[in-house]
matplotlib code that plots the C-alpha trace (Angstrom):
import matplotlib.pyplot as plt

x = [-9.9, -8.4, -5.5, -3.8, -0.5, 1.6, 5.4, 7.7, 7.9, 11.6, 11.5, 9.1, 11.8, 14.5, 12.3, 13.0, 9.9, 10.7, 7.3, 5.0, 2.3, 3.2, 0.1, 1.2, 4.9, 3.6, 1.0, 3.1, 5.6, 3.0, 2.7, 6.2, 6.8, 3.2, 4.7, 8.2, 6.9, 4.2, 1.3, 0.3, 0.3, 0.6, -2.7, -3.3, -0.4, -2.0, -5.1, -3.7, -2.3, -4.5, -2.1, -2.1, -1.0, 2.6, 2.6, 2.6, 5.3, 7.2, 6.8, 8.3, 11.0, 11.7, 12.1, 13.3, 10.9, 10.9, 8.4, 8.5, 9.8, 11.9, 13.6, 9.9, 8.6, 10.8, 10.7, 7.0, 6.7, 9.2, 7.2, 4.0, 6.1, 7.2, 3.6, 2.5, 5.2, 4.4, 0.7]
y = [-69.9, -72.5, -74.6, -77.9, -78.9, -82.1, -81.7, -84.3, -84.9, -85.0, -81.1, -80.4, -81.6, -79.6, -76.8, -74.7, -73.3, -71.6, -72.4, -71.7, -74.1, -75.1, -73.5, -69.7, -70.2, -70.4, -67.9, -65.6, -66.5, -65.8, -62.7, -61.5, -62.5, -61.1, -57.3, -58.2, -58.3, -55.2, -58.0, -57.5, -53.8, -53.6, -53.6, -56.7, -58.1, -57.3, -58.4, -61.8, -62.2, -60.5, -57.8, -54.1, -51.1, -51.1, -54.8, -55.2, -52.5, -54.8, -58.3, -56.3, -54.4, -57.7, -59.6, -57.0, -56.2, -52.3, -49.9, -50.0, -46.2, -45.2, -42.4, -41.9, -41.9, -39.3, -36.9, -37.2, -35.9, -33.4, -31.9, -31.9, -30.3, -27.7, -26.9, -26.7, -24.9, -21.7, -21.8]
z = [-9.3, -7.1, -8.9, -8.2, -8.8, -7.9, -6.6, -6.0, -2.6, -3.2, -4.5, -1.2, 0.6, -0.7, -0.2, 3.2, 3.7, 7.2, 8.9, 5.9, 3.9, 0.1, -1.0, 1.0, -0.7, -4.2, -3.4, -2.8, -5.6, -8.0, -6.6, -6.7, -10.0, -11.3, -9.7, -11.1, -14.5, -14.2, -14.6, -11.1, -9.4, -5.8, -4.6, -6.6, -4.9, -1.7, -2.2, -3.1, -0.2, 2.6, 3.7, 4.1, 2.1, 4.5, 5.1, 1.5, 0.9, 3.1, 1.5, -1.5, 0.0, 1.5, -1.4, -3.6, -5.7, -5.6, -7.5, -11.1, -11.7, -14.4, -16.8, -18.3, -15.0, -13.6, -16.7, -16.0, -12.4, -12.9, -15.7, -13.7, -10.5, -13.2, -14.3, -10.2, -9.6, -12.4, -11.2]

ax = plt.figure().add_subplot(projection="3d")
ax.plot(x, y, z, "-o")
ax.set_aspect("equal")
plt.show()
């Protein structure tokens, strides 16, 4: 799907895009907040955006956007370790 927006040139301008199109800055907004919210999971994320398993794992660390693990999670794998481990 290709989508097109209009933005004051005004916003643009305040905008420091450090080198990189409009359309590659909203890109990979969408992105970021798709993971943030657990809409988007990290492969999607990378294929969004063209980059590898580790280059993505970067663009996240980078931007803060860190795996979605919690209490539920981690109860989780340590019953599973506690079942491998009695085998």
């Amino acid at each position: 799907m290709q989508v097109t927006i209009e933005i004051p040139d005004a916003v643009v301008a305040r905008l420091k895009l450090n080198g990189k199109s409009m359309s590659r800055e909203l890109l990979e907004s969408f992105a970021l907040e798709g993971y943030r919210a657990e809409k988007l999971s990290r492969g999607q994320v990378g294929g969004l955006l063209g980059l590898n398993y580790w280059e993505t794992e970067d663009f996240l660390r980078q931007h803060g956007a860190f795996l979605h693990y919690d209490l539920g999670d981690l109860e989780q794998d340590r019953n599973t370790l506690r079942v491998a481990l009695l085998r």
